[in-house]
ZAKEGU-617829 format. One line per 10 residues: number of its first residue (from 1); for each residue x, y, z of C-alpha. Coordinates in steps of 0.5 Angstrom, whole numbers. Layout:
! residues N
NUM = X Y Z | ... $
//
This chain:
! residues 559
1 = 109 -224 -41 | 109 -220 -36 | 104 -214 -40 | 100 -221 -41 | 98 -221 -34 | 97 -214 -32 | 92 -214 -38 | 88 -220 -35 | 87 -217 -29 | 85 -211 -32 $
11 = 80 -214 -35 | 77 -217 -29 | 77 -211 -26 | 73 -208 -31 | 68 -213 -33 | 61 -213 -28 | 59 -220 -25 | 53 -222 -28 | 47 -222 -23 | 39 -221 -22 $
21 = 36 -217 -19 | 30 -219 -13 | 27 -215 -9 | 31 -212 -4 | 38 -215 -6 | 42 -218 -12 | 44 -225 -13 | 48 -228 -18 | 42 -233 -21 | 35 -234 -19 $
31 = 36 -239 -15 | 40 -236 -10 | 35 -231 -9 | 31 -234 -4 | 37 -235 1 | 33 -240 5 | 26 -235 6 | 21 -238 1 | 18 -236 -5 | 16 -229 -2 $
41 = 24 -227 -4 | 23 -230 -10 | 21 -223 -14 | 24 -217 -18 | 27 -221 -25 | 25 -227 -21 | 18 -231 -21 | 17 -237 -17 | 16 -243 -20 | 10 -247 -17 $
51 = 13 -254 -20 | 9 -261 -22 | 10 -268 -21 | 17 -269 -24 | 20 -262 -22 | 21 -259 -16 | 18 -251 -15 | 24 -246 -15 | 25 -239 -17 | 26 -237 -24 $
61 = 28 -232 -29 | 22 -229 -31 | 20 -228 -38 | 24 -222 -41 | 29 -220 -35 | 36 -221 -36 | 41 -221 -32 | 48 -216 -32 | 52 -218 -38 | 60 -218 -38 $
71 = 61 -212 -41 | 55 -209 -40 | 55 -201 -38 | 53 -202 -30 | 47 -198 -28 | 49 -194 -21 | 45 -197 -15 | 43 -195 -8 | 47 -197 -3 | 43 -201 2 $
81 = 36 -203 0 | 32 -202 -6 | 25 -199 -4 | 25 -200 -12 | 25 -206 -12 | 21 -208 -5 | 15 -205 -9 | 16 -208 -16 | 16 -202 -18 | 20 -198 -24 $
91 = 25 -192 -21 | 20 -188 -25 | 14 -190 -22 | 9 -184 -21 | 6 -182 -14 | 0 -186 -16 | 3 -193 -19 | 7 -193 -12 | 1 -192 -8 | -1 -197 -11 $
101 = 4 -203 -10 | 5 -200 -3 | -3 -202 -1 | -2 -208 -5 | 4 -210 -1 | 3 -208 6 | -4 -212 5 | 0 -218 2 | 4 -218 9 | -1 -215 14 $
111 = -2 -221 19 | -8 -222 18 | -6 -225 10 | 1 -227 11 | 3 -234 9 | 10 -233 12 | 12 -234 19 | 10 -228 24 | 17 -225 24 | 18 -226 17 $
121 = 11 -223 16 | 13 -217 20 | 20 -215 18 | 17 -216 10 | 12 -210 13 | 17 -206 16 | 21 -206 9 | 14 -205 5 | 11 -199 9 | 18 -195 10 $
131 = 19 -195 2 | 13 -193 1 | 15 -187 7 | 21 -186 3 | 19 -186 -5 | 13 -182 -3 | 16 -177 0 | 18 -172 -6 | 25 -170 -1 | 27 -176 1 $
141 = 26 -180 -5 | 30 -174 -8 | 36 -176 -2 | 35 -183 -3 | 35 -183 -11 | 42 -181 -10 | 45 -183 -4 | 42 -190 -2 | 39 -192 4 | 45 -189 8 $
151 = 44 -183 6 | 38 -183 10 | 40 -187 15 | 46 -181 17 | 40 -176 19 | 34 -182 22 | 29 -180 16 | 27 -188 15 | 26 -189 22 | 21 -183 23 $
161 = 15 -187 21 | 15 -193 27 | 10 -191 30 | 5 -192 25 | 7 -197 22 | 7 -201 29 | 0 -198 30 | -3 -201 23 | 1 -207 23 | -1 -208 30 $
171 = -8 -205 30 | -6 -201 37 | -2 -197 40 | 5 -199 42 | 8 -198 50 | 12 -193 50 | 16 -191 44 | 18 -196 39 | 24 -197 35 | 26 -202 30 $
181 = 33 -206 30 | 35 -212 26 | 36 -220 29 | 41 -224 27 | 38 -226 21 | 37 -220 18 | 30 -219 19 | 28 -212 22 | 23 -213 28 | 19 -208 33 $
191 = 22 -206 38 | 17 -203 45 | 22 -200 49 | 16 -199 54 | 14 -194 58 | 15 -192 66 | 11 -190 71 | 4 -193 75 | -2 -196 70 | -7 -198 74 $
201 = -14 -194 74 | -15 -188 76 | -22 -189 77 | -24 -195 80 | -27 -193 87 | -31 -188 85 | -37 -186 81 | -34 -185 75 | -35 -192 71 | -28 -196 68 $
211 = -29 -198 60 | -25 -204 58 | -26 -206 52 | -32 -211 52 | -36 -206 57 | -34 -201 51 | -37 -205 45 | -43 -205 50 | -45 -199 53 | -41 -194 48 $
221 = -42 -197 41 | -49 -199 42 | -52 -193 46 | -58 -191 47 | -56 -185 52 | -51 -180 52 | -45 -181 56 | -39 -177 57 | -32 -181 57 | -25 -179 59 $
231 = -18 -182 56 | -13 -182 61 | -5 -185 62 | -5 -185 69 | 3 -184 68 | 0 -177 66 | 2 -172 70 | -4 -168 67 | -8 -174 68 | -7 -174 76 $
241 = -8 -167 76 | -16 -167 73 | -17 -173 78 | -21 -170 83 | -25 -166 79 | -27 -172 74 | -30 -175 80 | -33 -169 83 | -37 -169 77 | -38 -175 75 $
251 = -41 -176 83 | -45 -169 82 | -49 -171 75 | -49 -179 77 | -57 -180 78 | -58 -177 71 | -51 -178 66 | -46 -184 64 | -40 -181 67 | -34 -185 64 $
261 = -26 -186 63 | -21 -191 60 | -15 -192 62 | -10 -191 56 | -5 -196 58 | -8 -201 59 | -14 -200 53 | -10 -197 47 | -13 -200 42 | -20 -196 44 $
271 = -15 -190 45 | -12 -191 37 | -19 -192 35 | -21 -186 38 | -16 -183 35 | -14 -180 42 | -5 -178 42 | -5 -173 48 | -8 -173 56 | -12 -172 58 $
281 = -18 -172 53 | -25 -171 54 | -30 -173 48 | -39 -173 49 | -42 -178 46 | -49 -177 44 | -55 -181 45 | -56 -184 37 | -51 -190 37 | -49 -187 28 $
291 = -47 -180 30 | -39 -178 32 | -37 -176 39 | -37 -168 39 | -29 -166 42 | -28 -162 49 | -24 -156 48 | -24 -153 55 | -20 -154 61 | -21 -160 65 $
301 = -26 -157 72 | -32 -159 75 | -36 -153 74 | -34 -152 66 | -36 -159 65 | -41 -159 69 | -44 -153 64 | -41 -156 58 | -46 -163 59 | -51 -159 60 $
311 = -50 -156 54 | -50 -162 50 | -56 -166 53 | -62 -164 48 | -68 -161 51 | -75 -164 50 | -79 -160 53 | -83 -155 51 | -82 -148 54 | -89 -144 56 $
321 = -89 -137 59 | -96 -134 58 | -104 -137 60 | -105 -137 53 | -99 -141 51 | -100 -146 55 | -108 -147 54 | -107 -148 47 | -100 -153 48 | -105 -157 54 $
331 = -111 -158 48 | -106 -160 43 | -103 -166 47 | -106 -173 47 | -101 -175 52 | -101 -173 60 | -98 -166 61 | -93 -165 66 | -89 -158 67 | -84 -156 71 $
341 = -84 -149 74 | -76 -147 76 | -72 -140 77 | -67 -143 73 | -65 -139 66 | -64 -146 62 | -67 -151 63 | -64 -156 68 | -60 -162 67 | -65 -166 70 $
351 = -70 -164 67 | -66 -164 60 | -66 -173 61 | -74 -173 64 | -75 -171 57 | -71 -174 53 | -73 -181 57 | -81 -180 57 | -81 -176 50 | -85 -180 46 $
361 = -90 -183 54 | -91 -175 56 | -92 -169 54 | -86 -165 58 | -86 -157 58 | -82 -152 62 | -83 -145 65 | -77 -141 67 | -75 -136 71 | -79 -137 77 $
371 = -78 -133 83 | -76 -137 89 | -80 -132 94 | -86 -130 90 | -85 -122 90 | -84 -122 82 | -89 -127 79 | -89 -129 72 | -96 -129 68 | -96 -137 69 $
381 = -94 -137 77 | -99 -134 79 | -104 -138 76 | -101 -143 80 | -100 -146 88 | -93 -149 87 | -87 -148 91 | -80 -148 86 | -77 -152 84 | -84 -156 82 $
391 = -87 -161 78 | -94 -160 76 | -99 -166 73 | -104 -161 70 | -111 -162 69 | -113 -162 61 | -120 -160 63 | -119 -154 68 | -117 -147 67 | -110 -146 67 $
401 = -108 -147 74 | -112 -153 76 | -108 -158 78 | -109 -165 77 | -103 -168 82 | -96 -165 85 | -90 -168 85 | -88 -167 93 | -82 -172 93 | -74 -172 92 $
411 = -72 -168 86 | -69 -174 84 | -68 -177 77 | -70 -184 80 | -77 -181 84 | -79 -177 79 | -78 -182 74 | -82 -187 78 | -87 -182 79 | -88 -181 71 $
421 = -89 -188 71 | -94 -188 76 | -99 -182 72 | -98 -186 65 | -101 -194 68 | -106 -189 71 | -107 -185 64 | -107 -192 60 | -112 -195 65 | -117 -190 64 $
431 = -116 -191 57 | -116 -184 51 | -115 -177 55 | -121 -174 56 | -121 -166 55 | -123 -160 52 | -120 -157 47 | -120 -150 44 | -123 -149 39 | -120 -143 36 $
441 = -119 -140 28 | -112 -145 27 | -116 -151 29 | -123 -148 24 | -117 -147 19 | -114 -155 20 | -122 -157 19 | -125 -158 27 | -131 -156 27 | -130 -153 20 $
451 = -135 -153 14 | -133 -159 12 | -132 -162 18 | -138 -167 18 | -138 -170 25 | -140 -168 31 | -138 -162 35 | -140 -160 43 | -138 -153 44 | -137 -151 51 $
461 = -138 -144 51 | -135 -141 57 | -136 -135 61 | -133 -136 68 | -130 -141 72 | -135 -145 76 | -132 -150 79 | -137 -155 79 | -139 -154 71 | -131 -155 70 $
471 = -132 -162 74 | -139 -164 70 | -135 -163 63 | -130 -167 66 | -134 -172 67 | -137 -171 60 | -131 -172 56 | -129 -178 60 | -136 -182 59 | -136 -180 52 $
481 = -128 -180 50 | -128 -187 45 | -133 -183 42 | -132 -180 34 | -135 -173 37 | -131 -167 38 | -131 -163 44 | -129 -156 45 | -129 -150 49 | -128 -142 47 $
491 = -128 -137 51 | -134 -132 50 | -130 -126 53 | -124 -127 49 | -130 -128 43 | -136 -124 43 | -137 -126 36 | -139 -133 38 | -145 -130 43 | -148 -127 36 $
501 = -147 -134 32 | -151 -137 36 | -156 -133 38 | -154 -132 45 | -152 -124 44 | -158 -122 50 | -157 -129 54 | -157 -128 62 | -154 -134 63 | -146 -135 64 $
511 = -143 -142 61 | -147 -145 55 | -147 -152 51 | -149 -152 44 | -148 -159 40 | -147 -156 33 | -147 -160 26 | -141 -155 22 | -142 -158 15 | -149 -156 16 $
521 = -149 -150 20 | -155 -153 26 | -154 -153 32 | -158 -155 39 | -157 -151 44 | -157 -155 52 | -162 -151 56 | -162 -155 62 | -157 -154 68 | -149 -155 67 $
531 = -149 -161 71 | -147 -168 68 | -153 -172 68 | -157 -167 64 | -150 -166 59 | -151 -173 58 | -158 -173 58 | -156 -168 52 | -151 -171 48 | -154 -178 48 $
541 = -160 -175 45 | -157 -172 41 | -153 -177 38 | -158 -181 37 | -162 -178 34 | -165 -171 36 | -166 -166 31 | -161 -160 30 | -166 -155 29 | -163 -148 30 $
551 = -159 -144 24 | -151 -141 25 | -150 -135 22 | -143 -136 21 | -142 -129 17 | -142 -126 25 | -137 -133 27 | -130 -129 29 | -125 -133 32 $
//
């Protein structure tokens, strides 16, 4: 009897009691699997049963699966939780089939999807994204395969990830440090541990302007113009540190440049999106809304980053240094020209913005390394009366050097701004720019008073600088500038060639006016005086009618 018994009890301990497997855990039947979460526990060897009119919905054994027999060999498990299992995968799922569920998981419990309660949806987040940390790190599914979830526990493996998952399930950064902890239902849960010190602005009473996140969504993701952004924690003693050289930048550029800050603790989630993790962090972000913001490296003082914006800010302008330079750049132009005589190197952030802003309204140039006291002029300083720094409105008619207008007020963004606008209303109501171009071999060349051209042309030809003949040509170009004629000025001591074409090689006098047909190679010669009502006496005879009598030798025409 007594051998009877010791072998009963033998065999007991021998056997394995038959149970399935479902998800995380193991229970004796299906049934027992959800233990009172729902369907979402209902998984592994398990399937949930939706039910119908005459039975309820339960959790069943899915098609295929068996259970752990009495007498079977047990296969050795991990102890703790089954990663395996949480992400429905076999123990030899590769790294691509784990990648796989892990997304369709971390989806399926993401609380923007989540059916479940909000605890529920979080502690089965946790669950999913650290058995994807653990299964698709190659050492620690190695530690885990033979050890179980104690063995990463004993060296805090499985805990090295919070932050991140917190950051994905949450959608921005946590206060302070996170850790995860278990509630008494069983469910692990995010735990902020928060952190110390003061979190108000730093920046609020001064010219540097506090994004929050709405006024972000406005002035930084649908830009127009470049701004430049410092990410801060005001309990950063690096923070502090930099504060008052923020501000005395910010107030030194804030006619002309958006200086801005955000204060991390209060706005994480800008700070996580901006993929910002140490402070101080500066980054500049340029005018065109699509393009990413360029990342400061230096050292957080007024006069580095000073150098740095203006570096960033694009320039515009064009960058003249010689009479003939400028000559051409003047007849090019159909807009108001406007240069900016300065003693600068580069061109100064303010000007940089003036270009930016009035880029497609004016045309913009720069000439640089003016001297302040006029000892070592430059070829076009010399041309012009302007003190330095100065801004000019040229004449497009005149020589080089005539001045249509001076800005003579603050060197403000603001007032010169205002002062462009002024010159554009009275440019628009004057109606299309009146000027003479030059006529030279690159404009023959793209067709202005070439062979083929079969308008029009009227060809100053000039000599010297005569005031009053600068000023009837002026007039000229302004009575007949709607006019389908072309207008255009050579110098004849630059060109003598142009004297031999046109039969004026012994003629005594010092300017000329010719109206001259290219294609047909004719042309008139004005014989009056270069006064403005006998020039247009002349063209408007011309043009309606008149005959064109005399013949061009273009083989002597050398421009």
């Amino acid at each position: 009897m007594m051998i009877l018994q010791v072998l009963l009890l033998l065999h007991r301990c021998l056997t394995v009691q038959s149970t399935v497997l479902c998800g995380a855990h193991r229970a004796e039947n299906c049934e027992k699997c959800p233990q009172g979460n729902g369907k979402a526990w209902c998984n592994g060897d398990c399937t949930w049963d939706q039910g119908g009119s005459s039975k309820p919905a339960a959790c069943v054994p899915k098609a295929g699966a068996k259970k752990q027999r009495r007498g079977d060999t047990p296969k050795p498990k991990p102890k703790g939780i089954e990663y395996y299992a949480v992400l429905e995968v076999p123990n030899d799922a590769d790294e691509t089939a784990i990648k796989k569920a892990y997304r369709q998981k971390s989806l399926e419990f993401h609380p923007d999807k989540c059916t479940l309660d909000k605890d529920a949806c979080q502690s089965k987040f946790i669950e999913v994204s650290t058995a994807y940390e653990v299964l698709s790190d190659q050492d620690k599914r190695k530690t885990y395969d033979q050890y179980g979830e104690e063995g990463l526990k004993d060296n805090g493996a499985s805990q090295g990830n919070a932050e991140a998952m917190f950051r994905q399930f949450f959608g921005r950064e946590p206060n302070g440090k996170v850790r995860m902890q278990t509630n008494q239902f069983g469910q692990t849960q995010f735990m902020e541990e928060g952190e110390e010190g003061p979190e108000e602005n730093l920046y609020d009473d001064s010219d540097v302007i506090e994004l929050q996140s709405e006024a972000w969504n406005i002035f930084i993701n649908q830009r127009d113009e470049p701004w430049l952004v410092l990410f801060y924690k005001p309990n950063d003693d690096k923070s502090v540190e930099v504060k008052e050289e923020y501000k005395q930048l910010a107030h030194t550029f804030d006619d002309f440049v958006k200086v801005a800050a955000v204060n991390c603790r209060k706005q994480g989630k800008i700070c996580h999106e901006n993929s910002v993790k140490t402070f101080p962090a500066i980054r500049w972000f340029p005018e065109a809304s699509g393009e990413p913001p360029e990342v400061y490296e230096g050292d957080v003082t007024a006069k580095l980053l000073g150098k740095y914006v203006n570096s960033m800010l694009k320039d515009f302008s064009t960058i003249l240094s010689e009479k003939r330079q400028m000559r051409e750049w003047i007849d090019s132009q159909e807009r108001p020209a406007v240069v900016l005589f300065t003693d600068k190197r580069e061109v100064p952030p303010i000007w940089r913005v003036i270009s930016r802003e009035f880029q497609e309204r004016v045309s913009i140039a720069t000439v640089l390394r003016c001297d302040k006291n006029g000892v070592f002029k430059g070829d076009l300083q010399r041309e012009f009366d302007v003190r330095i720094p100065g801004i000019v409105h040229l004449d497009p008619v005149g020589q080089v050097g005539t001045i249509a207008e001076k800005f003579d007020s603050q060197f403000k963004k603001k007032v010169i701004a205002l002062w462009l606008q002024k010159i554009l209303a009275v440019s628009r109501k004057a109606g299309p720019a009146a000027n003479f171009k030059e006529w030279s071999r690159t404009r023959i060349d793209a067709g202005d008073c070439g062979p083929d051209d079969g308008q029009f042309c009227f060809l100053w030809l000039k000599a010297g600088g005569d005031k009053k003949v600068e000023e009837a040509m002026r007039s000229l170009a302004v009575r007949y500038r709607t006019d389908p004629i072309k207008m255009m000025w050579v110098s004849v001591e630059l060109n003598p060639s142009v004297l031999d074409a046109f039969g004026l090689e012994n003629s005594d006098t010092s300017d000329s006016f010719i109206a001259y047909r290219s294609k047909r190679g004719k042309f008139k010669l004005h014989e009056g005086e270069l006064n403005f009502e006998q020039l247009d006496t002349f063209v408007d005879g011309v043009l309606n009618g008149g005959p064109l009598t005399s013949k061009v030798h273009t083989d002597k025409l050398e421009l």
